[in-house]
N, C-alpha and C positions, 0 to 999 in steps of 0.2 A: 127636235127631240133631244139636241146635244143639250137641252137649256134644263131639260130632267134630269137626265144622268149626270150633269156636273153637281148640279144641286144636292142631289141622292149619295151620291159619291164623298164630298167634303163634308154633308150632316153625319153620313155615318164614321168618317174618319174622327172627327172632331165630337163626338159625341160622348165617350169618355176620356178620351185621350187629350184634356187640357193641360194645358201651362199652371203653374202653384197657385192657388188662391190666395186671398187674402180679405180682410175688409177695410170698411174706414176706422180711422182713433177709434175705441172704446166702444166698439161694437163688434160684438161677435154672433154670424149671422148663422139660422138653421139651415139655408140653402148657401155656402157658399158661394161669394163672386170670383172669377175667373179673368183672368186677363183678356182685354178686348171688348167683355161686354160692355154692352151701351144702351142707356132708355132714352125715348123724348115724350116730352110733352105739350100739351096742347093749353098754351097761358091766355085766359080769358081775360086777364086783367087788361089787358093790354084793351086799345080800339079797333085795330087792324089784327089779322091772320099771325099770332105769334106762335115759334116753338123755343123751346128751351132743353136741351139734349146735355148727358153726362155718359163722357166714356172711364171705364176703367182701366188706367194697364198696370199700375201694382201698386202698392201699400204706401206709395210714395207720390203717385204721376197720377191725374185723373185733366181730362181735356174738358171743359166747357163749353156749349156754343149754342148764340141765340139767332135764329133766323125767322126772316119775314119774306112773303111774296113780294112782288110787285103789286103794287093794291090803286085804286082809282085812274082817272084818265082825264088831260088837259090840266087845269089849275091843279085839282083835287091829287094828282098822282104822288105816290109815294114811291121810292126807288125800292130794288130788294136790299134788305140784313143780311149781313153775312159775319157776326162777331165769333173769331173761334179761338179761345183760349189754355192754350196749355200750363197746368199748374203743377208744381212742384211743393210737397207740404212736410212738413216734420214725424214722422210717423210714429215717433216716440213718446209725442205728447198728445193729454187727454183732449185739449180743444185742439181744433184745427188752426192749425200758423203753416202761413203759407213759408216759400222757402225760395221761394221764385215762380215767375209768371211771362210767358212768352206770347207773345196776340201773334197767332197762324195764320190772319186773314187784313185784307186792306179794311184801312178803320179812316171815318173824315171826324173833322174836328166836333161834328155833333152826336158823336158816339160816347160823348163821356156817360151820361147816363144810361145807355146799354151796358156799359162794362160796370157802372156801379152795380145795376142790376145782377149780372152776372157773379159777381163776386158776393152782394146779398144772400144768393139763392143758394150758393155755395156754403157759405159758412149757416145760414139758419137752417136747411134742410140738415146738414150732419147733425147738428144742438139737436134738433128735433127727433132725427132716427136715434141720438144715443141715448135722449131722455127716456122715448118709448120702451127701449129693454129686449123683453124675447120677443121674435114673431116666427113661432114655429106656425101659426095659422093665422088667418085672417083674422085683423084685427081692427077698431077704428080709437081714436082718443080724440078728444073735443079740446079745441085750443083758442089760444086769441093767439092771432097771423095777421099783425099791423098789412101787413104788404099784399093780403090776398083781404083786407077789408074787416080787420077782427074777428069776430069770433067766426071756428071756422071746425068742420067733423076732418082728421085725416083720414083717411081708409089705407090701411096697409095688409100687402099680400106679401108672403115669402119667396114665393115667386116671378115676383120680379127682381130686378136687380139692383146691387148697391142702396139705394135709399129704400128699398122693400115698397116703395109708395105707389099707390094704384089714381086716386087721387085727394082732390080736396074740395069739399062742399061748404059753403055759405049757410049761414041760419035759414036763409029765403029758399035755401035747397037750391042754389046755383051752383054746377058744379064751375070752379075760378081756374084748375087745373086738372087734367088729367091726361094717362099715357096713351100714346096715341100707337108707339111700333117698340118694339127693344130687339137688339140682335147682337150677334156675337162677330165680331172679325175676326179672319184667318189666318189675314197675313199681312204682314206691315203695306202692301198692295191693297192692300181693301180699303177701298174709298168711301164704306156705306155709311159710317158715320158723317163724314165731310161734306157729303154731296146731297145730305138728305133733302127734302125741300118740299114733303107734307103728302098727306094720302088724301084722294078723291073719295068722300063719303060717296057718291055714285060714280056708278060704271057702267061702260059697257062693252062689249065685246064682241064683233060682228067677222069678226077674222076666221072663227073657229066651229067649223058648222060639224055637227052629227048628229047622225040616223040609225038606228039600229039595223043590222043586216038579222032580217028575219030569219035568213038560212043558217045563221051561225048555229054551229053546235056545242053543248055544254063543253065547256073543260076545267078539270078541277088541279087545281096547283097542289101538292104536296110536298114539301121541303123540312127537309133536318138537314140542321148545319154540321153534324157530327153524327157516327152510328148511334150513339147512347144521347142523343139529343132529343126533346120532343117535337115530334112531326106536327108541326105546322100549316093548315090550309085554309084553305079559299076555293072560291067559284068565280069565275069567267066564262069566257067563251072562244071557240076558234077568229073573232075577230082580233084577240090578242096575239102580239108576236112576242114568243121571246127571247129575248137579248143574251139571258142565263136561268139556271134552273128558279131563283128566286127571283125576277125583275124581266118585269111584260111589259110593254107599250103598245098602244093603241093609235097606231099614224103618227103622227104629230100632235094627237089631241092629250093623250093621259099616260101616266106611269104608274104601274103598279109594283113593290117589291113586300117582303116576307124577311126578316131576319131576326133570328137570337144574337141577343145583346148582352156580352159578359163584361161585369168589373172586377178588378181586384179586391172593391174595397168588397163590407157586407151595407146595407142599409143606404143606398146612393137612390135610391127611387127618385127622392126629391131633385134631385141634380138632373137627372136624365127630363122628368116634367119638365125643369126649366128648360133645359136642352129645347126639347122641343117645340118648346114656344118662343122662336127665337130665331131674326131672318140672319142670312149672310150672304153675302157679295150682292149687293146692292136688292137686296130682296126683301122687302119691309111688310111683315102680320101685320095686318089692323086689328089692333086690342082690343076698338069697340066692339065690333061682331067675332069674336072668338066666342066657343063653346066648349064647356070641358062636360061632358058627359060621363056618369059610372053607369057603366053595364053590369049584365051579370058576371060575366067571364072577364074584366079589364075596363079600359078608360078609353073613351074617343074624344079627342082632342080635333075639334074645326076651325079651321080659317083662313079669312080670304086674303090671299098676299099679293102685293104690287109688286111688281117686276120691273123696277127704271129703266133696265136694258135697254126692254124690250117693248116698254108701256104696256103691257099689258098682264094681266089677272088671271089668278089661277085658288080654286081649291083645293085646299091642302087636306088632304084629313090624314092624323094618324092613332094607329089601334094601338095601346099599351098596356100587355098581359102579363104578369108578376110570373115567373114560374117557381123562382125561388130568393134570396137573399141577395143573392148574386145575379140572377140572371133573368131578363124579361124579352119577351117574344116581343118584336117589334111591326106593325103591315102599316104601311106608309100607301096613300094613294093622290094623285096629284090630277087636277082637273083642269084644264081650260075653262075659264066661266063659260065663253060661248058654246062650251059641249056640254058645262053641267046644268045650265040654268033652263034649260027646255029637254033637259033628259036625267033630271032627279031620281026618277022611279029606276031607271036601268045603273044607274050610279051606285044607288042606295041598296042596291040589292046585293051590291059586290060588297059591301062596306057590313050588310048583317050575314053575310056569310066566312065572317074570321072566325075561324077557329084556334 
């Protein structure tokens, strides 16, 4: 259970309390990027299993890195990728000019065309985010992209990060790229950009078995973070324990918490969405099955995250309710797949009882 609470713990620390933003040359973005975040993506161009990953850490320094599995067996076998480059750029000027370049990873002598690559995707995806302009919302522009096969739709969201891009489709509707995880680092210790090395479209999870105890009796959580706060609840049951007045746990299978969320600034809604779609310390959303839902009363935000630690799989879900300018009710619930995938109906019942 300590794998919830640290998790629960560092999201809410880090949730507005970032380091300075910034972006790249000559784009100024509607969700500000923050130091540490990072996307990858999933490069179809390629033959074998390719990703291609960008970190940010400020206005000057962004790290590049292309990684591949270990792919076939006997002749056919290919070794794993591991190119990670750190860059250094001019930040004063409109095109991107680099300023220095350091390779973080063992490179053999047939990696020159990775690191060309690498430095391609560097310099045409910036051209590219600065031509497109604002992206206060989802947006797509239609381009010719030699490198992804000519003519090509980008799809871009505001909510991802640094290059806004979600992906890139082909005339034949091939998607050639798209984001597979994005997260944030916390501390010059967090390896999760470094070490990342691809999410499992299937899973499973046999670890994490639960039953509903039929005896359990309703319990309803009620929490205000302040006297003149608004009272926040939920529905449970006595098979929850909890740890403090907002934050239950369930065995070792789930977490539940309840918090009001204040910023300084006014108008940060969009920063806190990214926020929350966005792994840290080695904890990677899969972007493909993510769900952003509007309700009546707020947003539920779904998705299922790998946990490298620990191999395995958790649903995430969390509820995000405006209260005002400033301030939004936050209920965060965390699931073991092996507890929520054969017990949806007693899951979901806690999930439509946020108030």
């Amino acid at each position: 259970m300590n794998l919830f609470k640290k998790s629960l713990v560092i999201f809410l620390i880090f949730i507005f309390h970032l380091s300075l933003s910034f972006a790249l040359p000559a784009v100024t973005p509607s969700v500000p990027d923050f130091s540490g975040q990072y996307v990858y993506y999933r490069d179809t161009s390629f033959e074998r299993e390719s990703y291609i990953g960008i970190l940010y850490y400020d206005e000057s320094t962004y790290a590049l890195r292309y990684y591949a599995p270990v792919t076939g067996k006997g002749k056919s076998l290919k070794p794993e990728k591991n190119i990670h480059i750190l860059f250094t750029i001019d930040s004063e000027k409109k095109d991107l000019e680099l300023t220095g370049e350091r390779i973080m990873s063992t490179i053999q002598p047939d990696d020159t065309d990775l690191i060309n690559y690498i430095h391609d995707f560097f310099y045409e995806m910036t051209k590219r985010r600065q031509n497109v302009g604002d992206i206060s919302k989802e947006k797509n522009d239609y381009q010719d992209y030699e490198q992804f096969g000519g003519k090509v739709t980008l799809y871009f969201n505001p909510l991802i990060p640094i290059f806004n891009l979600e992906k890139i489709v082909s005339v034949d509707k091939k998607t050639v790229l798209q984001i597979v995880t994005a997260g944030q680092l916390i501390s010059a210790e967090d390896q999760s950009f470094a070490k990342f090395t691809g999410i499992e479209e299937k899973f499973t999870d046999k670890n994490h078995k639960f039953k509903k105890d039929k005896k359990a009796k309703p319990l309803e959580v009620n929490y205000k973070a302040t006297e003149n706060s608004t009272e926040l609840k939920a529905k449970l049951d006595s098979s929850w324990n909890a740890a403090a007045e907002n934050f239950l746990t369930l065995g070792n299978l789930a977490a539940f918490s309840v918090n009001e969320v204040t910023s300084q600034k006014e108008n940060q809604i969009d920063v806190l969405k990214r926020r929350l779609l966005l792994g840290n310390q080695m904890i990677y959303p899969n972007w493909q099955n993510q769900k952003i839902e509007e309700k009546l009363n707020g947003t539920l935000y779904t998705q299922i995250s790998y946990h490298a630690e620990n191999d395995s799989y958790t649903y995430d879900f969390k509820f995000l309710r405006e209260i005002d300018s400033k301030t939004v009710a936050l209920y965060t619930l965390t699931v073991f797949a092996g507890a929520y995938e054969p017990n949806k109906k007693y899951f979901n019942a806690i999930l439509a009882s946020f108030e």
